[in-house]
MOPAC internal coordinates of N, CA, C and O (Angstrom, degrees):
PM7 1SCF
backbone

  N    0.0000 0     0.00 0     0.00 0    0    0    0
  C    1.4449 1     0.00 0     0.00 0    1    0    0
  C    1.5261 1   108.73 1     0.00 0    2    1    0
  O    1.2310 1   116.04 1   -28.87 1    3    2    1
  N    1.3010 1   125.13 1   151.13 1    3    2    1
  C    1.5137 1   133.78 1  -170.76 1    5    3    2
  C    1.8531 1    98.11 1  -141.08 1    6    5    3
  O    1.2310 1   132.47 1   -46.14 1    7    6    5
  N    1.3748 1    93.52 1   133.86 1    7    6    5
  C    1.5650 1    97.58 1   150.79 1    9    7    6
  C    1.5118 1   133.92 1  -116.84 1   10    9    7
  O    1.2310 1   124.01 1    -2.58 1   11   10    9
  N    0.8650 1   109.90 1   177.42 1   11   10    9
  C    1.3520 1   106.42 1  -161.20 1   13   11   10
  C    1.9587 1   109.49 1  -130.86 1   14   13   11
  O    1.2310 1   113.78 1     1.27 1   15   14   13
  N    1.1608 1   129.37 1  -178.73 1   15   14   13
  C    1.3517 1   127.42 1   164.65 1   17   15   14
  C    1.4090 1   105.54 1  -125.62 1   18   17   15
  O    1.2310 1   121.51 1   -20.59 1   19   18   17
  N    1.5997 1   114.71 1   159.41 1   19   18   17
  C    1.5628 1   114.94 1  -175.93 1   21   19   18
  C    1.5086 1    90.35 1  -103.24 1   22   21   19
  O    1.2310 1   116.97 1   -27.50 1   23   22   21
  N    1.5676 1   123.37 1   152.50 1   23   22   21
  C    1.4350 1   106.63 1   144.33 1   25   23   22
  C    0.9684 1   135.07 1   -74.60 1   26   25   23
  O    1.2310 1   116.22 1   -12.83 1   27   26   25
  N    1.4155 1   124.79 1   167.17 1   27   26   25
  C    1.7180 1   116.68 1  -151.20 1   29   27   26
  C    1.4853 1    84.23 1  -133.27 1   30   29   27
  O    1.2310 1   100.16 1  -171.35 1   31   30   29
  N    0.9636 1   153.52 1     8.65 1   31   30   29
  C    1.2289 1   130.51 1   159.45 1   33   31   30
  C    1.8553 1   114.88 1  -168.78 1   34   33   31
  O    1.2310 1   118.20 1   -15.22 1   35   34   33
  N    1.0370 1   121.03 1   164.78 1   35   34   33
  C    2.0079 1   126.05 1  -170.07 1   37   35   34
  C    2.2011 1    86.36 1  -109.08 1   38   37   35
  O    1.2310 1   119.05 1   -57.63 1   39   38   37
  N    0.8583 1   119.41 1   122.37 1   39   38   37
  C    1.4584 1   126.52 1   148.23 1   41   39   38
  C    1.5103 1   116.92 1  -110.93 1   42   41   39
  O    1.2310 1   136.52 1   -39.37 1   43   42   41
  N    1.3689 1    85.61 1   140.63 1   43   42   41
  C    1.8710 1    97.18 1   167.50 1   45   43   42
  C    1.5322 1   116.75 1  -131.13 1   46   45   43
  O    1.2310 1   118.22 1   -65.35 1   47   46   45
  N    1.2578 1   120.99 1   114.65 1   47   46   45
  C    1.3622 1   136.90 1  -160.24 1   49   47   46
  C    2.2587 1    84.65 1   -80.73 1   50   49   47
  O    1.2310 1   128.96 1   -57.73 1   51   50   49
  N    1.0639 1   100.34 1   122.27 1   51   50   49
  C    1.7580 1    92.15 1   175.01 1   53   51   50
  C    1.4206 1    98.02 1  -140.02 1   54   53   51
  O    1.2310 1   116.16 1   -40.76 1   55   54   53
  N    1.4930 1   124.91 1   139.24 1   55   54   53
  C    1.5981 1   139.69 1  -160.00 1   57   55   54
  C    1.2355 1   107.22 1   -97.39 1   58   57   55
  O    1.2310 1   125.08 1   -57.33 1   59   58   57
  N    1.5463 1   107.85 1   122.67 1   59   58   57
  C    1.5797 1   124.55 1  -170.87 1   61   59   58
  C    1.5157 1   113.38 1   -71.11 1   62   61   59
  O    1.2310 1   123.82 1   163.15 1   63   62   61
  N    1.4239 1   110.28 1   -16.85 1   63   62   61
  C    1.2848 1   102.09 1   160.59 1   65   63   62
  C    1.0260 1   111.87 1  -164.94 1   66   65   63
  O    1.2310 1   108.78 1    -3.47 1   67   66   65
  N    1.8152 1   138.60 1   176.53 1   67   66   65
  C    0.8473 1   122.34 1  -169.76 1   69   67   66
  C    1.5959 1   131.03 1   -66.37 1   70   69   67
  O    1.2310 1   123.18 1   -39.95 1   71   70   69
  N    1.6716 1   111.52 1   140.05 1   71   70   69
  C    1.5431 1   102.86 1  -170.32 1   73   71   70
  C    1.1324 1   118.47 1  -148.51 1   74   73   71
  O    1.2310 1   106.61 1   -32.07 1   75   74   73
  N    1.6685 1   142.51 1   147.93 1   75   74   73
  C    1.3623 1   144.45 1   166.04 1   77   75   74
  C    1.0393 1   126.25 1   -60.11 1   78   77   75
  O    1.2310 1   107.39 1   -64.95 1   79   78   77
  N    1.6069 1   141.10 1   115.05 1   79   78   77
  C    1.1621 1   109.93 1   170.39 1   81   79   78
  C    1.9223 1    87.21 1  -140.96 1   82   81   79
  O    1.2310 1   131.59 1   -48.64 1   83   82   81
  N    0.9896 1    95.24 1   131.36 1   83   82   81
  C    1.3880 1   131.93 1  -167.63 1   85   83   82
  C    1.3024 1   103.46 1    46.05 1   86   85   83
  O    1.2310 1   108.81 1    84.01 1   87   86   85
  N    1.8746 1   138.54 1   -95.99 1   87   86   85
  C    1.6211 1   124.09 1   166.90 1   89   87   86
  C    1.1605 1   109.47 1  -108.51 1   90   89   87
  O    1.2310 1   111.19 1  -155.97 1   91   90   89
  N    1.4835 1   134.19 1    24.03 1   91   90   89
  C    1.1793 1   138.16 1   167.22 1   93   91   90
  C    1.4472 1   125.10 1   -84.32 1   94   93   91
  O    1.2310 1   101.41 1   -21.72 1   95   94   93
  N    1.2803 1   151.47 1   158.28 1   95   94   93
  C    1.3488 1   141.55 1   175.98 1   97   95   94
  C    1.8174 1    87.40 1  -128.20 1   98   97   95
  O    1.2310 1   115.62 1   -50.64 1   99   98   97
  N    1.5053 1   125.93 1   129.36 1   99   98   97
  C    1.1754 1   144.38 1   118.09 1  101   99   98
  C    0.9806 1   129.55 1   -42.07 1  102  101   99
  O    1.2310 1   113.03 1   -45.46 1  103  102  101
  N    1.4167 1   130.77 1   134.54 1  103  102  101
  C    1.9532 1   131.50 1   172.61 1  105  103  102
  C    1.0695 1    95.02 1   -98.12 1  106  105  103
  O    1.2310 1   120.99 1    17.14 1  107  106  105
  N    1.7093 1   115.71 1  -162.86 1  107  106  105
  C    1.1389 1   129.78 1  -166.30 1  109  107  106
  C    2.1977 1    97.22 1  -105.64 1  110  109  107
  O    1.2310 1   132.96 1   -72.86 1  111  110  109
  N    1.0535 1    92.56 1   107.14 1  111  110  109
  C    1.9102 1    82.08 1   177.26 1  113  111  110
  C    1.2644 1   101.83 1   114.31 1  114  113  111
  O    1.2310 1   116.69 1   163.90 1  115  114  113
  N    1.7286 1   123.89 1   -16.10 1  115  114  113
  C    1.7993 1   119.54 1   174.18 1  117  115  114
  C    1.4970 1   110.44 1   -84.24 1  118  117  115
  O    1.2310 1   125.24 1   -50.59 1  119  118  117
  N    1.3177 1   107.54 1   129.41 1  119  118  117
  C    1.1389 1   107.49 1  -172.06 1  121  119  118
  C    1.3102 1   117.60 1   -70.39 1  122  121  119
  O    1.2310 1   109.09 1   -12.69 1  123  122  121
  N    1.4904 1   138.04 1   167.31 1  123  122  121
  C    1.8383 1   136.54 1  -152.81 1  125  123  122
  C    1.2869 1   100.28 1  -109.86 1  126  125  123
  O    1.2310 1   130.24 1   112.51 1  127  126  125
  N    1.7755 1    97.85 1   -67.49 1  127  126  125
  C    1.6015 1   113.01 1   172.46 1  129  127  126
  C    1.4898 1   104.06 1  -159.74 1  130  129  127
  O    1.2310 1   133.80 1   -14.71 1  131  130  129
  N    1.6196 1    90.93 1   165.29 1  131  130  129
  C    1.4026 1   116.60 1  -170.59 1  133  131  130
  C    1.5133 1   110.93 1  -107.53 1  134  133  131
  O    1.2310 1   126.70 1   -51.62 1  135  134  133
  N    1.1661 1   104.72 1   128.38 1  135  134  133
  C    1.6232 1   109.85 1   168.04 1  137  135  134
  C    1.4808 1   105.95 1  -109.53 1  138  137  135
  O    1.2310 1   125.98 1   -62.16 1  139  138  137
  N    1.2399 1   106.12 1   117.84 1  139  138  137
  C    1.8505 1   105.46 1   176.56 1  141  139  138
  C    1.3493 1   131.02 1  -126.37 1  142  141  139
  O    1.2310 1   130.89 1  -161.86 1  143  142  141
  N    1.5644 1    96.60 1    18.14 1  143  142  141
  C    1.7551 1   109.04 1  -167.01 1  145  143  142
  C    1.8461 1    89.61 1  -139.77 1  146  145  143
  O    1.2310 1   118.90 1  -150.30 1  147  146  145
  N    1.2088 1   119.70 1    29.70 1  147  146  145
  C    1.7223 1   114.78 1   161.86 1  149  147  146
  C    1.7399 1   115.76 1   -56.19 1  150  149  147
  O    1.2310 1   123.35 1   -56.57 1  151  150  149
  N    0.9385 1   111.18 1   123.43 1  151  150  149
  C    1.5100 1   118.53 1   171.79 1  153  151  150
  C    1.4338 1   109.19 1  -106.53 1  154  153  151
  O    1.2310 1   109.18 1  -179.54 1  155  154  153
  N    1.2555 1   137.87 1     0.46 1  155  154  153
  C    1.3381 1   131.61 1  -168.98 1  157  155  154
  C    1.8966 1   116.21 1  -169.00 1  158  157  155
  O    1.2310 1   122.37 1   -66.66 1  159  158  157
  N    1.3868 1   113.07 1   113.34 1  159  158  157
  C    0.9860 1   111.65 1  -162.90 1  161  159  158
  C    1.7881 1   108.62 1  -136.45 1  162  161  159
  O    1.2310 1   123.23 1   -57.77 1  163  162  161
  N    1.1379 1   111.42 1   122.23 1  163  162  161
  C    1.6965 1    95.34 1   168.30 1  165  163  162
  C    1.8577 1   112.22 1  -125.18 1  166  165  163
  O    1.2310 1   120.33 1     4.70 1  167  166  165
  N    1.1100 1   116.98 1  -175.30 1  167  166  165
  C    1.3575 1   125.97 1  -171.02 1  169  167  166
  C    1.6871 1   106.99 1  -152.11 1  170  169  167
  O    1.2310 1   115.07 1   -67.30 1  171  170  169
  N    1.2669 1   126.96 1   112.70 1  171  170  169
  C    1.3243 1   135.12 1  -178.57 1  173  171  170
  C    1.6360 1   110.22 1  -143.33 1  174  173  171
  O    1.2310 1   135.39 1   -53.93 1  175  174  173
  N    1.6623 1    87.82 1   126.07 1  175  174  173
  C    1.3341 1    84.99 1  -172.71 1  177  175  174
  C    1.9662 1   100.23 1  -123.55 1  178  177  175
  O    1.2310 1   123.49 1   -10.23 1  179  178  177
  N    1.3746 1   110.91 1   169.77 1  179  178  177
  C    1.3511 1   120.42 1  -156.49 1  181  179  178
  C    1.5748 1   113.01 1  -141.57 1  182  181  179
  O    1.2310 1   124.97 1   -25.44 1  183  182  181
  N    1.4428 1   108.05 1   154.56 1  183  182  181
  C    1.5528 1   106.73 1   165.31 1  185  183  182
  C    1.3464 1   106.07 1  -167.06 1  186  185  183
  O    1.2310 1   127.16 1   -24.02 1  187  186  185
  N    1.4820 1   103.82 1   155.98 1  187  186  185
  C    1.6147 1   119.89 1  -173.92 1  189  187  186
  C    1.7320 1    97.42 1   -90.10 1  190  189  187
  O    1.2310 1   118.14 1   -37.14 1  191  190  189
  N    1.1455 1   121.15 1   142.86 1  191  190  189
  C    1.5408 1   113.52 1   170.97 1  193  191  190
  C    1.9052 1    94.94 1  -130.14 1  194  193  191
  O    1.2310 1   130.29 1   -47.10 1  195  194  193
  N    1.4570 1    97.76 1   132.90 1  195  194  193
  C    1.3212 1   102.95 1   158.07 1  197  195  194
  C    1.5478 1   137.05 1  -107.40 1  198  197  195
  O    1.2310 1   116.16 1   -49.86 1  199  198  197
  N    1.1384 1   124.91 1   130.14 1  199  198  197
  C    1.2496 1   125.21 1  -170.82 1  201  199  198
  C    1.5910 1   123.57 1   -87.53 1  202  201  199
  O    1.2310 1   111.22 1   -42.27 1  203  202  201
  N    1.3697 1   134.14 1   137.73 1  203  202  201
  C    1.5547 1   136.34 1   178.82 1  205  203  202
  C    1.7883 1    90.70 1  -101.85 1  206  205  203
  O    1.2310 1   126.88 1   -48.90 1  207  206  205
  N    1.8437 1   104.37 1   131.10 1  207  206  205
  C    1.1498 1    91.25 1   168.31 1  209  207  206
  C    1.1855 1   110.80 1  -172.97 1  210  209  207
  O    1.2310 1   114.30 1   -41.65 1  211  210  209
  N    1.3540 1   128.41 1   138.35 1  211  210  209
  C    1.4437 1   145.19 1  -129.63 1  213  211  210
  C    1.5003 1    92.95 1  -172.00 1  214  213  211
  O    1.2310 1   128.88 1   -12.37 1  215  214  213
  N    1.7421 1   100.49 1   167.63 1  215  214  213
  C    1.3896 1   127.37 1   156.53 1  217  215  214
  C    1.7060 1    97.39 1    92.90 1  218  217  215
  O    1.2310 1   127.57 1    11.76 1  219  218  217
  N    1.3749 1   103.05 1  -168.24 1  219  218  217
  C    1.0603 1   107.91 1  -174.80 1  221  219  218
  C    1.7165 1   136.27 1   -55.83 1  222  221  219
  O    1.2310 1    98.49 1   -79.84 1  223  222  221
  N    1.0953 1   156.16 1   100.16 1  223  222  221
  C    1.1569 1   131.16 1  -139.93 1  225  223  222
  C    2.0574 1   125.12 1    75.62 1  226  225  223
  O    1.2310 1   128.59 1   166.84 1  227  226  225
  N    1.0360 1   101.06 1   -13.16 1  227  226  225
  C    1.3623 1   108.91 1   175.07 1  229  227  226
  C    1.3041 1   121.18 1    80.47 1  230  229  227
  O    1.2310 1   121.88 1  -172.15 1  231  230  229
  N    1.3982 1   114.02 1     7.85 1  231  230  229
  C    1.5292 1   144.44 1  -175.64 1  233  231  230
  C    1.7372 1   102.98 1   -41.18 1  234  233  231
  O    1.2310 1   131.91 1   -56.32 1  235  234  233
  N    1.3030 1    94.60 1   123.68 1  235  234  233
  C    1.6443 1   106.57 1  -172.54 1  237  235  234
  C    1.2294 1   105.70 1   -69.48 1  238  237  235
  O    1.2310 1   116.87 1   -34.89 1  239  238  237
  N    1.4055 1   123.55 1   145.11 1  239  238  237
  C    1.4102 1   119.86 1  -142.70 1  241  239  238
  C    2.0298 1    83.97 1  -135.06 1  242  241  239
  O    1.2310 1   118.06 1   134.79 1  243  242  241
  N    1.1459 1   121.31 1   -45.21 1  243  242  241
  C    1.1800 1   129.81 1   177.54 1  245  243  242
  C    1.3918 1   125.38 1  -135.41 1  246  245  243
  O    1.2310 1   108.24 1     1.28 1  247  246  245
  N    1.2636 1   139.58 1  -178.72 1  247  246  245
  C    1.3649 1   149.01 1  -151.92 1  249  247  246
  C    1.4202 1   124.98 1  -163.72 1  250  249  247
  O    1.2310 1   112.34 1  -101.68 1  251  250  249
  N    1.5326 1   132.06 1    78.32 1  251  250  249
  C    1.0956 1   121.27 1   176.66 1  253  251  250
  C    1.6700 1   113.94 1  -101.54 1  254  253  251
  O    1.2310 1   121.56 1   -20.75 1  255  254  253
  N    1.6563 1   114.62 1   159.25 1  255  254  253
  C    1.2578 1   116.96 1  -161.61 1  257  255  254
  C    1.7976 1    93.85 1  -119.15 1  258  257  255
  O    1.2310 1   121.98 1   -58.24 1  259  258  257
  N    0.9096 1   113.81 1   121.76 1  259  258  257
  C    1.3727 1   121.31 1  -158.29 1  261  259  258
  C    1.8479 1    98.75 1  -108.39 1  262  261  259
  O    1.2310 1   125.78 1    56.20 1  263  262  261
  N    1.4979 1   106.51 1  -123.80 1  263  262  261
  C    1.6273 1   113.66 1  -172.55 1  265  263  262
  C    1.2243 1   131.77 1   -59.08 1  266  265  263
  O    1.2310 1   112.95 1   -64.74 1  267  266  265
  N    1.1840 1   130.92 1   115.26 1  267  266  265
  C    1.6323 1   109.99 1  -140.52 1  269  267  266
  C    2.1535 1    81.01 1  -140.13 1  270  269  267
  O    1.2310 1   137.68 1   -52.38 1  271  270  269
  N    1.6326 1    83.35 1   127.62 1  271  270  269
  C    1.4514 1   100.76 1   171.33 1  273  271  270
  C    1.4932 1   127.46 1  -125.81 1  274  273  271
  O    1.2310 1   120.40 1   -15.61 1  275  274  273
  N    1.1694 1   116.84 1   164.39 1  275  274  273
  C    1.4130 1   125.37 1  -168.65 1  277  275  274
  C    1.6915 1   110.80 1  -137.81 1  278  277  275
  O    1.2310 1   121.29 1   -75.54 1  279  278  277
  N    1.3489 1   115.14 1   104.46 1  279  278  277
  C    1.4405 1   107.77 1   163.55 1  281  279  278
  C    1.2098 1   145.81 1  -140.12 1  282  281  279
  O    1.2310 1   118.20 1   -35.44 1  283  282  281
  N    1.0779 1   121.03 1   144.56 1  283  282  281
  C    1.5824 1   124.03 1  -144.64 1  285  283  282
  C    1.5023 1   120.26 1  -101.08 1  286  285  283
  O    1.2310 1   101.61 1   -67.33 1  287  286  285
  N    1.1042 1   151.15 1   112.67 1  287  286  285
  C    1.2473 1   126.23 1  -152.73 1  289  287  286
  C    1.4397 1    99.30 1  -118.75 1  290  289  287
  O    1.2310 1   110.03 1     1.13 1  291  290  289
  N    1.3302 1   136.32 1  -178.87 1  291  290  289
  C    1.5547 1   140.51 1   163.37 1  293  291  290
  C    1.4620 1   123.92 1  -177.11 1  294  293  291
  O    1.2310 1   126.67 1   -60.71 1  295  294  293
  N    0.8826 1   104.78 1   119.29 1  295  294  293
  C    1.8863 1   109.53 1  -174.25 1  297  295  294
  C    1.6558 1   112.05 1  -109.74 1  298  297  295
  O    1.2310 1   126.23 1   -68.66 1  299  298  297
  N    1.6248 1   105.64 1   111.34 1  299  298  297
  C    1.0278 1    97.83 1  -176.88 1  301  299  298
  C    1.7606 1   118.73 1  -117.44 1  302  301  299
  O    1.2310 1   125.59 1   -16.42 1  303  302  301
  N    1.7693 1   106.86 1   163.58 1  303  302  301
  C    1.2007 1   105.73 1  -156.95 1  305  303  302
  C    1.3496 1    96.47 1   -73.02 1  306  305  303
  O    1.2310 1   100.55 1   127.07 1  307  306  305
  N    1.1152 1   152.89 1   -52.93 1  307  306  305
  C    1.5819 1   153.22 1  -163.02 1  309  307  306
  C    1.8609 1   105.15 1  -124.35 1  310  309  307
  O    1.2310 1   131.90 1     1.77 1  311  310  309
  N    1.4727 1    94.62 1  -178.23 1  311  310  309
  C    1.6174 1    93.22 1  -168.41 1  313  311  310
  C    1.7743 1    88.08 1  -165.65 1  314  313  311
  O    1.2310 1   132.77 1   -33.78 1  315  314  313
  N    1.0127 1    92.94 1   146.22 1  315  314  313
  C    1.8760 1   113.97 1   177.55 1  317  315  314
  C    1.3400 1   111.46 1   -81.50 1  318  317  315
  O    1.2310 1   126.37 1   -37.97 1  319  318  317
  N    1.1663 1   105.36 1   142.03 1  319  318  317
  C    2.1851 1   105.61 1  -171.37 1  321  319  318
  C    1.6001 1    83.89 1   -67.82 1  322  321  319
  O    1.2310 1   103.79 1   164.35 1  323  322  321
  N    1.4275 1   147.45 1   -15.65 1  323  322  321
  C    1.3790 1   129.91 1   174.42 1  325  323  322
  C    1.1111 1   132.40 1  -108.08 1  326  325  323
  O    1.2310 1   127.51 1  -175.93 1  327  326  325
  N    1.6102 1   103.15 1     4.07 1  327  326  325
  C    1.4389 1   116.96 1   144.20 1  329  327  326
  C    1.4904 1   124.97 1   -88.22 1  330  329  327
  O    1.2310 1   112.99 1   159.93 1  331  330  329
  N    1.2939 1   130.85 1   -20.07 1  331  330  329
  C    1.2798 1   123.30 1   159.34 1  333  331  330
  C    1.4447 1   133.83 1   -82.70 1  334  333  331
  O    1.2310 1   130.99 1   161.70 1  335  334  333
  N    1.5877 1    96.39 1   -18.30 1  335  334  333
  C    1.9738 1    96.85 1   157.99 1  337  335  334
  C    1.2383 1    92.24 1   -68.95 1  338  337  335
  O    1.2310 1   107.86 1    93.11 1  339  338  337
  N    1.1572 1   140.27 1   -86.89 1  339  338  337
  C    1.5753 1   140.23 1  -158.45 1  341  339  338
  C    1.7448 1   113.09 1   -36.10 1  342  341  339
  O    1.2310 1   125.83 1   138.17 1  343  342  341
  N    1.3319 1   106.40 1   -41.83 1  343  342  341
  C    1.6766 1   101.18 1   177.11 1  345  343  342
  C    1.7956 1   106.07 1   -81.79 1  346  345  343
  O    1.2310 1   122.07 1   177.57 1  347  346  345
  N    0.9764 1   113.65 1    -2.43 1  347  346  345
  C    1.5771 1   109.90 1   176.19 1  349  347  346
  C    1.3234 1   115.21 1  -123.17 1  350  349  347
  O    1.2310 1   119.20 1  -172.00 1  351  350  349
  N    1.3017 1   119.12 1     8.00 1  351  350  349
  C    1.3930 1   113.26 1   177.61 1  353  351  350
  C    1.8054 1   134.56 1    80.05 1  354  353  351
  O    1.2310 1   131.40 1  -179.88 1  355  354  353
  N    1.5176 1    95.60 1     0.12 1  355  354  353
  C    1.4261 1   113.73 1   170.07 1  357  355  354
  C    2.1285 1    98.68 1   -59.94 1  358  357  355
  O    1.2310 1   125.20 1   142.70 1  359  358  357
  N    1.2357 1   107.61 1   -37.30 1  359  358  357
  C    1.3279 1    89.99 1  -163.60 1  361  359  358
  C    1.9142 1   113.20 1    87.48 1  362  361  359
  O    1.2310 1   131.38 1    -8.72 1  363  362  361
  N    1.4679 1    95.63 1   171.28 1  363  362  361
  C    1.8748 1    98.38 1   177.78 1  365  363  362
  C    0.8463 1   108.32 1  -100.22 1  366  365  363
  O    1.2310 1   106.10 1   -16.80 1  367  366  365
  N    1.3829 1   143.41 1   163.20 1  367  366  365
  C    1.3775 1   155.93 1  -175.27 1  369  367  366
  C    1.5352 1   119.13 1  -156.79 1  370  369  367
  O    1.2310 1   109.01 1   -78.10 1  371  370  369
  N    1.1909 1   138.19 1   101.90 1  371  370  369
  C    1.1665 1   158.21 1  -113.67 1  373  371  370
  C    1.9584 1    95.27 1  -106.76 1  374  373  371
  O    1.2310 1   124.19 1   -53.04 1  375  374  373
  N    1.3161 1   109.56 1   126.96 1  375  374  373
  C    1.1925 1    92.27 1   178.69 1  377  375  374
  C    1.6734 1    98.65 1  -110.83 1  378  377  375
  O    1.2310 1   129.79 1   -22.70 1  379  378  377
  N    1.5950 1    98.74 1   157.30 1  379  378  377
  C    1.7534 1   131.69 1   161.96 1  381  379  378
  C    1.2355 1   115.31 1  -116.39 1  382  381  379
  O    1.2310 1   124.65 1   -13.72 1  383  382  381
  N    1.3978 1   108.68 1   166.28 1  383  382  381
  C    1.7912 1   132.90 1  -176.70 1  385  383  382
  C    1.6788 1    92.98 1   -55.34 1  386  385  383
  O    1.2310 1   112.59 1   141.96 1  387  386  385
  N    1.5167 1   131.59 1   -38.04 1  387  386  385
  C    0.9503 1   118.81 1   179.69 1  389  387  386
  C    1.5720 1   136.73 1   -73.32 1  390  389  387
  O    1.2310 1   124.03 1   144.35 1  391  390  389
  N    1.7506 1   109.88 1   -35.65 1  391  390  389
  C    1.2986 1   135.93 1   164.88 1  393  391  390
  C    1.1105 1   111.62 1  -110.07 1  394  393  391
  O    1.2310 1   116.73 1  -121.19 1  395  394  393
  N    1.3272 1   123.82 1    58.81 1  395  394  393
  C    1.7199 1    93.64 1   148.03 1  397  395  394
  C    1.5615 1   153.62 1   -28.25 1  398  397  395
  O    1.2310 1   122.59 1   -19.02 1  399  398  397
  N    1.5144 1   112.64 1   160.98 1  399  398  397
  C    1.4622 1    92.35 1   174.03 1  401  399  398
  C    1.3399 1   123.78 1  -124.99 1  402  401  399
  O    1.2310 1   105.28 1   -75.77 1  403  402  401
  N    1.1633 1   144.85 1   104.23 1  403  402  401
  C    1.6702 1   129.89 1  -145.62 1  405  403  402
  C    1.7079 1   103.11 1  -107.35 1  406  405  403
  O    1.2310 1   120.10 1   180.00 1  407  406  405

């Protein structure tokens, strides 16, 4: 017997503004790449709080919430030969009858 995982969710990475990536140009709202086989995803978010504090005992007197982060994680089962130039920095590269790209 074998098990398996479902994916749990479709992402689409889409470019906030216009951008190069290898000889392609992105707009603002075209999507980059697609991940459609994620099996594992979390979301954790964070903050620094600072405290004012004085008096007797050093008793915290106030509370501010300062740097505040959000992060998203996702592990996916497979990946597109044009999603892994793009996640590694190869960039796109355009294929012809002469170069293919496999």
């Amino acid at each position: 017997m074998k098990f398996g995982v479902r994916e749990i969710c479709d992402v689409v990475l889409k470019a906030k503004s216009a951008q190069k990536i290898g000889n392609k140009i992105f707009y603002a709202g075209e999507p980059v790449v697609y991940f459609d086989t994620l099996k594992t995803s979390s979301m954790e978010g964070a903050a620094t709080t600072v405290y004012a504090q004085g008096g007797r005992g050093n008793a915290r007197l106030m509370a501010w919430e300062g740097e505040r982060t959000v992060t998203f994680t996702m592990e996916d089962a497979l990946i597109s030969p044009e999603g892994f130039m793009i996640l590694s920095g190869a960039g796109l590269i355009d294929a012809s009858v002469d170069q293919p790209i496999y």
